[in-house]
Residue, then its C-alpha position, 0 to 999 in steps of 0.5 A: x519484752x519491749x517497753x512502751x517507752x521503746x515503743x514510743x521511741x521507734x515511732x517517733x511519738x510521746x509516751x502518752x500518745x502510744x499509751x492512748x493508742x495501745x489503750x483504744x482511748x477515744x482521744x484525737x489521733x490521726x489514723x496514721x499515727x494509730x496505725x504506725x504505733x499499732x506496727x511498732x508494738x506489733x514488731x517488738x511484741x510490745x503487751x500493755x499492762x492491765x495497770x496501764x490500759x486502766x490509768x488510761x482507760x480510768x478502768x479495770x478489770x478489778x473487784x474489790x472486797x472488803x471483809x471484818x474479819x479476812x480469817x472468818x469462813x463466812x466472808x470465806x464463801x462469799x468471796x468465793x462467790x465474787x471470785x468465781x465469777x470474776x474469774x469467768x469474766x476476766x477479771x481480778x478478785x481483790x480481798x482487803x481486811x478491815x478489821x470491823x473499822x469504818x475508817x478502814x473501810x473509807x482508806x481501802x475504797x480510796x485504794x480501790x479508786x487509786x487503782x481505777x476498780x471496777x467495783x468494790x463490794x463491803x461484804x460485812x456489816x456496819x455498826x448502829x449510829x456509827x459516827x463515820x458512817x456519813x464518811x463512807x456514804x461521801x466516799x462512796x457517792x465520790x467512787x460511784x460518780x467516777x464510774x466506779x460500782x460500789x454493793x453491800x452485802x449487808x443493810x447499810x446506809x452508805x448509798x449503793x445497792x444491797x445484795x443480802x439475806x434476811x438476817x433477822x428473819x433467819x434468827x426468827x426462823x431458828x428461835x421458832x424451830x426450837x420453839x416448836x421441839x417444845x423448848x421454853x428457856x432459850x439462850x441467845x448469845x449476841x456476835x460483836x457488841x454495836x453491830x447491825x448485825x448483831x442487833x439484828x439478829x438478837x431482835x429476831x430471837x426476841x422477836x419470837x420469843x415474844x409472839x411465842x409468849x416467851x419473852x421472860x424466858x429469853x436470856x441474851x448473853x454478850x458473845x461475838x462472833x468467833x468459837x472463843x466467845x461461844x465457848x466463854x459465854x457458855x461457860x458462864x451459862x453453865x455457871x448460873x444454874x439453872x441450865x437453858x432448854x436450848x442455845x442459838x448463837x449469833x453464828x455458827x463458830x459462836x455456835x460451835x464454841x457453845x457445843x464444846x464447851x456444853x460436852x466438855x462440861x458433859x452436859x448431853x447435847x441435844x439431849x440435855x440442852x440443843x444447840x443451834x447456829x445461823x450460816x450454815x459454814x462447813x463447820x455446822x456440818x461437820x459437827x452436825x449443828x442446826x442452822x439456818x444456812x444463808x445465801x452467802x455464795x449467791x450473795x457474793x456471786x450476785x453482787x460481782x455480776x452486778x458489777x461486771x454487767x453494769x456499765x461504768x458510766x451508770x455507777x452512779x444512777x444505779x438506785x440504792x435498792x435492796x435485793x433480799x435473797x432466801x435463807x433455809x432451816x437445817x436441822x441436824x444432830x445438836x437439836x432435838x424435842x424437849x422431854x415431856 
């Protein structure tokens, strides 16, 4: 296949005028130039690079998303979502880890303007009075004045739309339920320590035991996110006797950490101790946990579309509102009534 530096070459033009030319670009050329490179890259089956049609274009068919923890299912399926419907439209997922760092975050949104993204979604949660947070909110305002779309998938206050559940009000809802099976002594292990998702899920489990008149019978324990922090802060509930009622973790690989480390000290679930989750991944239901599943695939499908059906040159108009999706209780196995 021919270069457009041959293409140039036969019709007796610059590089940079056949590249305009091949990328539709609105600049000044006459009509007979236009036609003639149009001829030639028709005679030597010259095809423009998607990178190419973006460096002149200052657009591409490009999304990217960037995800705390790239080995972590929750960001699994919302990148699911994105890439579904990126795909139908023609364009390009890109994943980009960022191991949970705000300074990451701000050098791969930077990439992503490099590469003249159509958009970029920050699929996970940011940190309580994070000092580099005014950074990306710069960065981000600098990406949305270049026509590039910027979503967060979580309550942040970096300047662009957010497409998210309620994760407060899902903790509440799990807390409730057990609340409601005659469960008194609820443990909560916390996900990541300084995390906004943490905190706020953490406020809606006390949040409820509150309005519950359970307040000096909620115990929140330091966890993560991941089955190793549930395993371990379960292993030190079991411990310090006396056992909880019921265990809710931050999430459900947390959650089911919990559950394995209560059957291999042989404590019955759920007949001793519950044991329940919020997402609803695969895992919960494999292993028969109650949780609240969020909207995790609608959320990433959501926010690609919202990338791909705004245009370009209203990045930067597009108000920073919140678009709050529903979350629904699942029960299953690891829970049940509390006895007497």
């Amino acid at each position: 296949m021919s270069s457009l530096a041959e293409v140039a070459r036969v019709a007796g033009v610059s590089v940079s005028t056949a590249s305009r030319v091949l990328a539709g670009s609105s600049h000044p050329i006459s009509a007979k130039t236009r036609a003639k490179v149009m001829a030639v890259a028709d005679e030597l089956g010259y095809s423009p690079s998607a990178l190419a049609r973006a460096l002149v274009s200052r657009s591409s068919r490009l999304l990217g998303v960037l995800v705390s923890d790239i080995v972590n299912p929750y960001f699994s399926v919302i990148a699911r979502g994105v890439d579904d419907v990126a795909s139908r439209a023609g364009y390009v997922t890109m994943l980009c880890n960022v191991d949970r760092r705000t300074t990451t975050e701000i050098t791969r949104l930077r990439t992503m303007r490099d590469y003249r993204a159509a958009g970029v979604i920050f699929a996970g949660s940011g940190y309580v009075d994070d000092p580099r947070e005014p950074d990306l909110a710069e960065a981000v305002g600098e990406a949305r004045a270049q026509g590039i779309h910027a979503v967060s998938l979580a309550a942040r206050g970096i300047g662009c739309p957010v497409i998210a559940a309620d994760a407060q009000a899902a903790a509440y809802e799990i807390t409730d339920y057990l609340v409601s099976l005659g469960h008194r002594r609820i443990a909560f292990i916390e996900g990541p320590e300084g995390m906004v998702a943490t905190r706020q899920r953490r406020d809606g489990f006390l949040a409820c035991m509150r309005d519950a008149g359970l307040a000096e019978s909620a115990h929140c324990r330091p966890g993560g996110f991941d089955y190793e922090a549930g395993h371990a802060a379960t292993l030190r509930l079991i411990a310090r006797p006396p056992l909880p009622d019921a265990v809710i973790a931050a999430n459900d690989e947390a959650a089911v950490g919990a559950l394995n480390a209560l059957r291999q000290a042989r404590i019955d679930v759920p007949g001793e101790v519950s044991v329940a989750g919020i997402d609803d991944l695969r895992v919960a239901r494999f292993v028969g946990l109650t949780t609240v599943s969020l909207p995790l695939y609608e959320m990433g499908a959501m926010a690609a579309r919202h990338i791909i059906d705004t245009p370009p040159e209203t990045a930067a108009a597009v108000p920073a509102e919140t678009t709050t999706l529903s979350h629904r209780l699942i029960p299953r196995e690891t829970t049940a009534r509390r006895p007497g």
